[in-house]
C-alpha positions as CSV (number, residue, x, y, z in Angstrom):
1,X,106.4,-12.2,155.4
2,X,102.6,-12.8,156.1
3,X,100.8,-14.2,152.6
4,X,98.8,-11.8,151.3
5,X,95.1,-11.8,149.8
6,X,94.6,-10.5,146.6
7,X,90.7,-9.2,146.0
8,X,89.6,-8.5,142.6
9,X,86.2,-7.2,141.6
10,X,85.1,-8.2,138.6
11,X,81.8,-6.5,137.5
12,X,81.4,-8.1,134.3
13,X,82.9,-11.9,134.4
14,X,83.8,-12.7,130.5
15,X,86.3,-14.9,129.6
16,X,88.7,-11.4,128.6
17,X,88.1,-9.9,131.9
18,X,89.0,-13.6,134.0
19,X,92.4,-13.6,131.7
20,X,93.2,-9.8,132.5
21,X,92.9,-10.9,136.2
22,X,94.6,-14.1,135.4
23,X,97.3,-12.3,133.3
24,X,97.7,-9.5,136.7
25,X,97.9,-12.2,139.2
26,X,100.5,-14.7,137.6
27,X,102.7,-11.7,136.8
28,X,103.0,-10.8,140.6
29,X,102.4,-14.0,142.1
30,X,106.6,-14.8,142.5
31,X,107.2,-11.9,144.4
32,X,104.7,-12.7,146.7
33,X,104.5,-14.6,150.3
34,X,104.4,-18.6,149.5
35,X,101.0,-18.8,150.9
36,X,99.3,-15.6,149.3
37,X,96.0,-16.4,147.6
38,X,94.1,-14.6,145.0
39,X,90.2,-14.3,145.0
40,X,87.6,-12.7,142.2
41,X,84.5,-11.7,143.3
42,X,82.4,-11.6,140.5
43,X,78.9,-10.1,139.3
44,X,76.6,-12.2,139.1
45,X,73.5,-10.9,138.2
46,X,73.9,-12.7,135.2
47,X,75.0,-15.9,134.4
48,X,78.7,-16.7,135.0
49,X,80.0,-18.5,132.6
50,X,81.5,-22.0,133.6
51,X,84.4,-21.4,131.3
52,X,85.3,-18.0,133.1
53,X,84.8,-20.1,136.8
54,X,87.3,-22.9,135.4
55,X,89.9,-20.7,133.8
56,X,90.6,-18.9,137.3
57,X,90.6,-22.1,139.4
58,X,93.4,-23.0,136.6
59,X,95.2,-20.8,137.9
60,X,94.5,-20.8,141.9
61,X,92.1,-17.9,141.6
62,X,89.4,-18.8,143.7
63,X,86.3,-17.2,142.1
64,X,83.2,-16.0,144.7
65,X,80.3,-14.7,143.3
66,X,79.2,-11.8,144.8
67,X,76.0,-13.3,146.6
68,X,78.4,-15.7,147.9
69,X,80.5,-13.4,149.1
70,X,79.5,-14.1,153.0
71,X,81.2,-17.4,152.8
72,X,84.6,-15.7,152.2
73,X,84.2,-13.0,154.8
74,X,86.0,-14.8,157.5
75,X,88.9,-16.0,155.3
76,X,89.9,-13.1,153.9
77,X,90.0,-11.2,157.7
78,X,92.2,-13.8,158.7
């Protein structure tokens, strides 16, 4: 099976919203491909919060914030 990338908008990045994404992506993770990756692109016309960016590296959740987003363009069409 060819791993998968998970894309999660998250319009406003709070500590609740990272752990509903959290909470979504370690309940499905097992039944995924080995090498499937999850990524959160988040609003960032205000602030992000550094505790929201470490929570979902905790938890292999790369977080891109959406005026980033360019870097990730070519990873994700891979």
């Amino acid at each position: 099976k060819q791993p998968e990338r998970i894309v999660q908008a998250i319009n406003r990045p709070t500590r609740d919203t990272a752990l509903h994404f959290i909470n979504a992506w370690s309940d499905t993770r097992q039944v995924r491909p080995p090498a499937s990756k999850a990524y959160a692109v988040l609003n960032d016309e205000q602030p992000i919060s550094g505790a929201v960016l470490e929570a979902l590296r905790n938890y292999d959740i790369r977080p891109v914030p959406w005026t980033q987003r360019i870097d990730v363009v070519m990873e994700l069409a891979a």
